[in-house]
C-alpha positions in Angstrom: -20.3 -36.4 40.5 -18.5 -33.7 42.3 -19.8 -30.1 42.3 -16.0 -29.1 40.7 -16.2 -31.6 38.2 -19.5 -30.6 37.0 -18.5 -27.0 36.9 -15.9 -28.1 34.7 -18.4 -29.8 32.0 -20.8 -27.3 32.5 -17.2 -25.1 31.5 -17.2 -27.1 28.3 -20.5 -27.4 26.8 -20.3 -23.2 27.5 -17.2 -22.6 26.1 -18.0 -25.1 22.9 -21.2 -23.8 22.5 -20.1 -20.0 23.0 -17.4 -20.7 21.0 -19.0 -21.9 17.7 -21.7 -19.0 18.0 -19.5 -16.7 18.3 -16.9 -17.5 15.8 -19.5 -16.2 13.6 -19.0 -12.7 15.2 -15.1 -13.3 15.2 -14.5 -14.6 11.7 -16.8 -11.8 10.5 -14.1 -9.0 12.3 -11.0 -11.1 11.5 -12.2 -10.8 7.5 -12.9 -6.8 7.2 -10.5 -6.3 9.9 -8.1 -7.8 7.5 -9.7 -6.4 4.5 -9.3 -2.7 6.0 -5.4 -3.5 7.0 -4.3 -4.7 3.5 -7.3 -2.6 1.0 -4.3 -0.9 -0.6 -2.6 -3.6 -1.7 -5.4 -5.4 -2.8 -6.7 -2.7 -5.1 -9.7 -1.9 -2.5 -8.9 1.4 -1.7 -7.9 4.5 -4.1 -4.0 5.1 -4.1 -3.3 8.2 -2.0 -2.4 11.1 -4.3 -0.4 13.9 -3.6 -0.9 17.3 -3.4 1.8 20.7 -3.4 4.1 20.9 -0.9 3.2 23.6 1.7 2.8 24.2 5.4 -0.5 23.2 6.9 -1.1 27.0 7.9 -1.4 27.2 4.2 -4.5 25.0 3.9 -7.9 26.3 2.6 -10.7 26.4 4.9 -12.6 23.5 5.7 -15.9 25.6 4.2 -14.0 25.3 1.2 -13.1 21.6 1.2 -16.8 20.2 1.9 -18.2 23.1 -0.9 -15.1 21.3 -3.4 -16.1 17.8 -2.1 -20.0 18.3 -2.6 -20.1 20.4 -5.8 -18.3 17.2 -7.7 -21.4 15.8 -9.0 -21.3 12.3 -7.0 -24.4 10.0 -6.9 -26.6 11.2 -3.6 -23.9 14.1 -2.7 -25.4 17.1 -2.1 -24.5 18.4 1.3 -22.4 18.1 4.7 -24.9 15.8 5.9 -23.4 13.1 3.4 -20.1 13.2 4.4 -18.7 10.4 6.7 -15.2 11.8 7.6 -13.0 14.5 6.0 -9.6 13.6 6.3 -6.0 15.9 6.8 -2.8 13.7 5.5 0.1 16.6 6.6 2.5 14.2 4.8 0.9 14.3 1.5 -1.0 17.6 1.9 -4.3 16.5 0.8 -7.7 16.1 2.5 -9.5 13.3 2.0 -13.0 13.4 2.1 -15.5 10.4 2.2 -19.3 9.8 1.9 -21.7 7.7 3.0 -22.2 6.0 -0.3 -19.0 5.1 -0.7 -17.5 7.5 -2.6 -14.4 9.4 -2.3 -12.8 12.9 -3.2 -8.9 13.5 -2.4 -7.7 17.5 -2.7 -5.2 19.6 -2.8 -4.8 21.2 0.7 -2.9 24.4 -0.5 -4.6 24.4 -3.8 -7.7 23.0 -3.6 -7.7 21.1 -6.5 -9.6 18.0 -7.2 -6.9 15.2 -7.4 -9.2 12.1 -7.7 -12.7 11.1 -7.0 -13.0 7.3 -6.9 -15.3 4.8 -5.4 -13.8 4.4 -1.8 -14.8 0.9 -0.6 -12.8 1.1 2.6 -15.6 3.5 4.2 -17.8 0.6 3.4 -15.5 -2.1 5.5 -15.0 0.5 8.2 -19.1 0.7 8.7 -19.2 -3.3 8.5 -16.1 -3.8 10.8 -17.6 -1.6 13.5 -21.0 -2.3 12.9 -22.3 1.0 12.0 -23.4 -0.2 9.0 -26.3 -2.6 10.4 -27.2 0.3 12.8 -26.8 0.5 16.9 -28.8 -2.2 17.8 -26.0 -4.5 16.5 -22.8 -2.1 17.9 -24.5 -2.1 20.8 -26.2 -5.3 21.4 -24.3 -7.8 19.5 -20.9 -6.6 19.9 -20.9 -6.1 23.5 -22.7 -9.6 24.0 -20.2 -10.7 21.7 -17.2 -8.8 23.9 -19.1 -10.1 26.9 -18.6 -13.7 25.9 -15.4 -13.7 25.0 -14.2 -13.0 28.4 -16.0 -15.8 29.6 -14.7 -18.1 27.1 -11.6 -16.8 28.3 -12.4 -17.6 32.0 -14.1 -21.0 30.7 -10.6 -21.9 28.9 -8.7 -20.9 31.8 -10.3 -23.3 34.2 -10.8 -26.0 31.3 -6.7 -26.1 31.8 -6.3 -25.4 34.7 -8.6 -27.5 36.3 -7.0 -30.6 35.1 -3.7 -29.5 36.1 -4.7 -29.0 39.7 -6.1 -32.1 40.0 -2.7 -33.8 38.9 -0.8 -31.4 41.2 -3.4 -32.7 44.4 -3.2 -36.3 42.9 1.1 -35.8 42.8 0.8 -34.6 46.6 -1.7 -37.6 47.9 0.7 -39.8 46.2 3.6 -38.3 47.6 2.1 -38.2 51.0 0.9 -41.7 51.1 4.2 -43.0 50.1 5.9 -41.6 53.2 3.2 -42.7 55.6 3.6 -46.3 54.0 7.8 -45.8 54.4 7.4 -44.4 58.0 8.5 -40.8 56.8 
């Protein structure tokens, strides 16, 4: 066997192999990633309320919003430290703050009132999607091995094709060329 052909088996068994391991990792992404993009629609996420219309120099103090946000009586809400991201809409005036728990508080920018507190599963689906939620070892680890190996199942797929190709291309020209040497040419 040729060293080029079996480069390109040793190509196949990697990029089936890879491939099924990984479509784990993928399919996993491909769910909450589609999850995240339609959670409105699909009743995952609270509707976005909205709050008095005023100029964003007109907003309270974030001080304010995380002493609104904490003071609501939420389960295991109690300070800063449980907040996962407070959140400025400009277009609808309202911050929306969410915890770690997966809980959620929307308020009034200008006024400061409390326009709904509802679970908020989308904080939940961002941690899975990025990985946060299983902790570094897996953002860091399993989603660069897993970013890793898709490139080379890339690379893999491109030579899988275009291996084939080139040896139909070479085949084409040794054809072409013993043809003429057999016509005189």
């Amino acid at each position: 066997m040729s060293k080029a052909l079996g480069l390109y088996q040793f190509s196949k068994k990697v990029h089936k192999w890879a491939g099924l391991l990984l479509s784990i990792v993928f399919m996993f992404l491909a769910v909450t990633g589609l999850l995240l993009v339609y959670m409105i629609p699909l009743g995952i996420s609270d509707e976005l309320k909205v709050g008095q219309a005023a100029s964003p120099s007109q907003s309270i103090p974030m001080e304010k919003v995380v002493s609104i946000a904490t003071s609501q009586g939420l389960p295991d809400v109690t300070s800063v430290e449980d907040i996962f991201r407070i959140e400025y809409r400009p277009g609808l005036n309202i911050y929306q703050v969410r915890f770690n728990n997966s809980q959620g508080v929307q308020i009034d920018a200008s006024t400061g009132k409390v326009l709904s507190t509802n679970p908020d599963y989308s904080t939940f689906l961002i941690t899975l999607h990025d990985g946060s939620y299983f902790g570094n070892w897996y953002r860091y680890t399993a989603l660069t091995f897993a970013g890793l190996s898709l490139i080379l199942l890339s690379f893999s797929g491109y030579y899988m094709v275009g291996f084939p190709l080139y040896k139909r291309i070479m085949a084409r020209k040794k054809a072409k060329t013993l043809e003429n040497i057999a016509s005189g040419k």
